[in-house]
C-alpha positions in Angstrom: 90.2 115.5 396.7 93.8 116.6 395.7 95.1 119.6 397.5 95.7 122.8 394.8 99.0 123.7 396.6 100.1 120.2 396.2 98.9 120.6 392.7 100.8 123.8 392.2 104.2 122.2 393.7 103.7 119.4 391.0 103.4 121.8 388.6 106.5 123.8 389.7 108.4 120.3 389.3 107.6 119.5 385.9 109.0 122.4 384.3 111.4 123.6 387.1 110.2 126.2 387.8 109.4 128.5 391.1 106.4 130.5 389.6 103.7 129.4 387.5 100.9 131.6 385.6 97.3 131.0 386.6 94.3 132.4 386.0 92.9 134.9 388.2 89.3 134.0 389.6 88.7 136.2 392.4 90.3 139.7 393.3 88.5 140.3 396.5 89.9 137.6 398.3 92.6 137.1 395.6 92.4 133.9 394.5 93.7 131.7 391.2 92.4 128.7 389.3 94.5 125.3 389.9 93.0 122.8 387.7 89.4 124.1 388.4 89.6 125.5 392.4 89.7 128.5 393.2 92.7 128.6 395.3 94.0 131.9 397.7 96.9 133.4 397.4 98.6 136.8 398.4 99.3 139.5 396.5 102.3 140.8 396.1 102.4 142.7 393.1 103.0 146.1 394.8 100.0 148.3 393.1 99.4 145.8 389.5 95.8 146.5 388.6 94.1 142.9 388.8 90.2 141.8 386.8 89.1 138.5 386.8 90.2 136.3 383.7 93.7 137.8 383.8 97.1 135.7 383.8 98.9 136.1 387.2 102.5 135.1 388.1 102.1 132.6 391.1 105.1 132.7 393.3 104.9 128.8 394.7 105.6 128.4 398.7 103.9 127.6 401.8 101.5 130.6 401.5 101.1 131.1 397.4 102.0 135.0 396.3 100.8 136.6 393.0 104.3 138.6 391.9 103.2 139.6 388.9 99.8 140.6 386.4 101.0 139.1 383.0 97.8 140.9 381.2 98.9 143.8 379.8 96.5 146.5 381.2 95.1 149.4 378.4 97.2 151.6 377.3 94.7 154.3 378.0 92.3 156.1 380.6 90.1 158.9 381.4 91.2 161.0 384.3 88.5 161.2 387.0 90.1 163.4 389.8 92.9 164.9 390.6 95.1 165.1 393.3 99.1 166.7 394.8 100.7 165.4 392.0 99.0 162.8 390.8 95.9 161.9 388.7 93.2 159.3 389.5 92.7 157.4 386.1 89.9 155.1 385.3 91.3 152.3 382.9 88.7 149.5 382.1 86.1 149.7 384.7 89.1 150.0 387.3 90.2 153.1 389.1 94.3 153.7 390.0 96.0 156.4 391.2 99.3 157.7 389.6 101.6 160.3 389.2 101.7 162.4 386.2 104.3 163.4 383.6 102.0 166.1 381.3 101.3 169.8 382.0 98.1 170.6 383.3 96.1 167.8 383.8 92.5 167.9 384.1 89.7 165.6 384.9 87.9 164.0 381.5 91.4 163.7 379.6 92.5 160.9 377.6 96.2 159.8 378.6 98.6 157.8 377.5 99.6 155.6 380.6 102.9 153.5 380.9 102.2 150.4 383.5 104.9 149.3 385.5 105.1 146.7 388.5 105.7 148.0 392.1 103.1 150.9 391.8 105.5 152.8 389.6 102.8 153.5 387.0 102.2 157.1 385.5 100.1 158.7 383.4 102.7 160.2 380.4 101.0 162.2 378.0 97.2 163.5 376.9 95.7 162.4 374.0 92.8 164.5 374.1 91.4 167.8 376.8 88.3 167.3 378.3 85.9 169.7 377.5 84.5 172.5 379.7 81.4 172.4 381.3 77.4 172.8 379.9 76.8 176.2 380.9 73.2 176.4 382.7 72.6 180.1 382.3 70.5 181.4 379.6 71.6 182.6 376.8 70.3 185.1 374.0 70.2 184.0 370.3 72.4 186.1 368.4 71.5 187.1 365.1 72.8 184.9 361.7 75.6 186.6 360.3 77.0 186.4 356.7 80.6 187.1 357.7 82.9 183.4 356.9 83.7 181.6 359.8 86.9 182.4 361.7 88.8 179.1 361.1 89.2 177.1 364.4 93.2 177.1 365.3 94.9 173.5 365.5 95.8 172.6 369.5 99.4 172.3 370.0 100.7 170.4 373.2 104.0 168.7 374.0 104.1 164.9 375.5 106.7 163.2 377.2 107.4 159.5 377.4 109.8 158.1 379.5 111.4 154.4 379.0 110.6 151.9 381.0 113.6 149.4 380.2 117.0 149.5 378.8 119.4 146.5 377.2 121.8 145.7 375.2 121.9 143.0 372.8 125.0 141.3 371.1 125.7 138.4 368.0 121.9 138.9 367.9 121.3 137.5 371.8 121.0 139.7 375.0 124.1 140.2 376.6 124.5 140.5 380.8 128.1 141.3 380.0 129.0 144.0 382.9 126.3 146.6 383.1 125.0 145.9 379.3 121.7 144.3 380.2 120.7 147.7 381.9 122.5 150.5 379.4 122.4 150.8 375.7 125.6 150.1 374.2 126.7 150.1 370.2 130.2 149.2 368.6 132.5 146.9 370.3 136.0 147.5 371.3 137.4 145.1 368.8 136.6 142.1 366.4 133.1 142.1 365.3 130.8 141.3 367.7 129.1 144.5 367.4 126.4 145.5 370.3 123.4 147.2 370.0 121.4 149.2 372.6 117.3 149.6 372.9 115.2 151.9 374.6 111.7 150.1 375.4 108.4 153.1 376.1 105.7 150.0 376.7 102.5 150.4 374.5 102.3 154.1 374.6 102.2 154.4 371.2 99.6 154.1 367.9 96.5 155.3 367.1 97.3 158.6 366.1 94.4 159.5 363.5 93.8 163.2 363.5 97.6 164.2 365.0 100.3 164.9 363.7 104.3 165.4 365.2 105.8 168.6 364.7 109.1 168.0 366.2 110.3 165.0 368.2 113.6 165.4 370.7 115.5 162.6 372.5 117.8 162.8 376.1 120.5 160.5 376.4 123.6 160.6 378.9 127.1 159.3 378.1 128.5 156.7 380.5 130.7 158.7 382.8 133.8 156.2 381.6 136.1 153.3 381.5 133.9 152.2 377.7 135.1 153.5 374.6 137.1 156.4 373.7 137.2 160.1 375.3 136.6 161.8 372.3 133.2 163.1 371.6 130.9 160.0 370.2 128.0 160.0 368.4 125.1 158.0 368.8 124.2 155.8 365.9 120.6 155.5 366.3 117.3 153.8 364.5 113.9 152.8 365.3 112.9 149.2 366.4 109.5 147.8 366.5 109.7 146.8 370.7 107.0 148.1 373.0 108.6 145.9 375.9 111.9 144.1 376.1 111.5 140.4 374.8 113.1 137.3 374.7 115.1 137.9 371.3 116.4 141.9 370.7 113.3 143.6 368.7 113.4 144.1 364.7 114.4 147.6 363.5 112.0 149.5 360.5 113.4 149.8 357.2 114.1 154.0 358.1 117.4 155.2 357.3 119.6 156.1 360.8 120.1 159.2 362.1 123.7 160.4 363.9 123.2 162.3 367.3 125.5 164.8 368.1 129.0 164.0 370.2 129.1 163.2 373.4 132.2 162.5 375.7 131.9 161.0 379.5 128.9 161.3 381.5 127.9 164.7 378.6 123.8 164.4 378.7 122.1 165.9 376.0 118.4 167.0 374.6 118.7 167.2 370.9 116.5 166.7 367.6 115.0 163.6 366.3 112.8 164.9 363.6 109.4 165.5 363.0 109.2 162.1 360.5 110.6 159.6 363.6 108.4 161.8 365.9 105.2 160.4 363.5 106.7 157.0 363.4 106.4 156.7 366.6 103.4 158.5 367.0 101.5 156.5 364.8 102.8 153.1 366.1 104.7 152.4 363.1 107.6 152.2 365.4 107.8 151.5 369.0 111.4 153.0 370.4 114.8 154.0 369.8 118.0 151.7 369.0 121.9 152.2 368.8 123.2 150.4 366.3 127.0 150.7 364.9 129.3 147.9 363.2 132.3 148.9 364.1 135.1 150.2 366.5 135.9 154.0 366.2 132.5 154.8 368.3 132.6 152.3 370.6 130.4 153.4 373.5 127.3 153.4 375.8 124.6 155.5 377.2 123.0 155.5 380.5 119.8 152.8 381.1 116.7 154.0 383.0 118.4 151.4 386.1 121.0 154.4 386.8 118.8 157.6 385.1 114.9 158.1 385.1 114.8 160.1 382.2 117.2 158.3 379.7 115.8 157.6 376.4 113.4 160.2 377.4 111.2 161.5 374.2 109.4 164.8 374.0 106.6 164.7 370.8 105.0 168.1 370.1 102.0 167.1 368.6 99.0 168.9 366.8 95.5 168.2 366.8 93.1 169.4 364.3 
């Protein structure tokens, strides 16, 4: 009988490769599928959530590690308890634990959740409250009434997603150029090959029947200098169709750009987006935010998530019928 590791080394070979994706058979012991055997390996993913029949990065050595989950977990769960700071979330029949970026959780909610490896998951906004408890005491039947029914107000609630990746792009290619593949830049200094930046929220957005976005704001920080000029610089900025970051820089929506307003070094500001981007998003139509700018004159770039947790952050106040 051939021996899966040797299997899996053969593998690594042919493409040249150190990892390969296998299927996961087995999550308590962790084990993958190598041609039909169930073979063990360690896991190393740091806190991924892991069912059987998902695609798993195999890190190939003398003890096999899983690195990585490849499936892409729901985008949503039910809270189940609570805890300092954090939230327990039920997501598919599997239960993780994760910090929380939305005021006043409560158990029964509907969040938004944005996955990322290393345990860095959290829960970042509510689609829907859970509702209050059956009461069990009795109660009297009050008497029909002829007066019209007092109109139920709309809920209004704000959410906050956070990016989970930054880049830069450039001639239509990513670009690891300095600090680029980790910040968003637009312009270029000189000639024409013009970057672009991206902000990347995951799938956090869509399915947004019933809600609607009644403003939308955006934080950015200038980069504190050495890029572009000292005068105040706007952002030049569009939507792009990019849950994650990809192998090719993401397509941008046929909406007209909007200008931020100036910035000089390191400057970080929370300004308006709009509430028609806010619904964009909202609704999935779009999936994050873009610097774009062919030219010279605003030459800059803005902080990545590597150097600043909440760049790219968005704020949606939404309303719920």
């Amino acid at each position: 009988m051939a021996d899966p590791l040797a299997e899996i080394i053969a593998a690594m070979a042919a493409d040249g490769s150190m990892c390969v994706s296998r299927i996961i058979t087995s999550v308590s012991p962790l084990k993958v599928d190598v041609n039909g055997t169930a073979v063990p390996v360690l896991d190393s993913t740091g806190g991924d959530l892991l069912r059987v029949g998902d695609t798993g990065l195999v890190l190939v050595g003398s003890r096999p590690r899983l690195i990585r989950n490849l499936t892409p977990p729901a985008p949503r769960g039910t809270v189940t308890a609570l805890g300092t700071n954090v939230v327990t979330v039920s997501v598919g029949g599997l239960s993780a634990t994760m910090p929380y970026a939305y005021p006043s959780p409560a158990v029964g909610d509907t969040v938004a959740i944005v996955w990322r490896s290393g345990g860095q998951s959290y829960a970042a906004g509510r689609f829907s409250t859970a509702s209050p408890p059956a009461s069990t005491a009795p109660t009297a039947t009050p008497p029909a009434s002829t007066a019209p029914a007092v109109p139920v107000a709309p809920k209004l609630y704000t959410s906050t997603f956070s990016a989970i990746a930054t880049s830069s792009s450039s001639g239509g290619s990513w670009t690891t150029w300095g600090d680029y593949d980790t910040t968003a830049v637009q312009g270029t200094y000189s000639g024409s090959n013009y970057k672009s930046g991206y902000y990347f929220y995951g799938q956090v957005f869509g399915g947004a029947a019933g809600r609607t976005c009644t403003a939308a704001t955006l934080r950015l920080r200038r980069g504190s200098s050495g890029l572009g000029s000292s005068a105040s610089i706007k952002p030049h900025l569009r939507l792009h169709t990019g849950a994650i970051k990809g192998a090719a820089p993401p397509a941008l929506t046929a909406d007209a750009g909007i200008d931020g307003p100036g910035f000089t070094f390191g400057q970080e500001l929370v300004f308006d987006l709009g509430a028609t981007w806010g619904q964009k998003l909202l609704n999935g139509s779009a999936a994050g935010i873009a610097l774009v700018y062919s030219g010279t004159a605003d030459y800059a770039q803005w902080l990545g998530v590597a150097s600043m947790a909440a760049a790219g952050q968005l704020t949606l106040t939404i309303q719920e019928a």
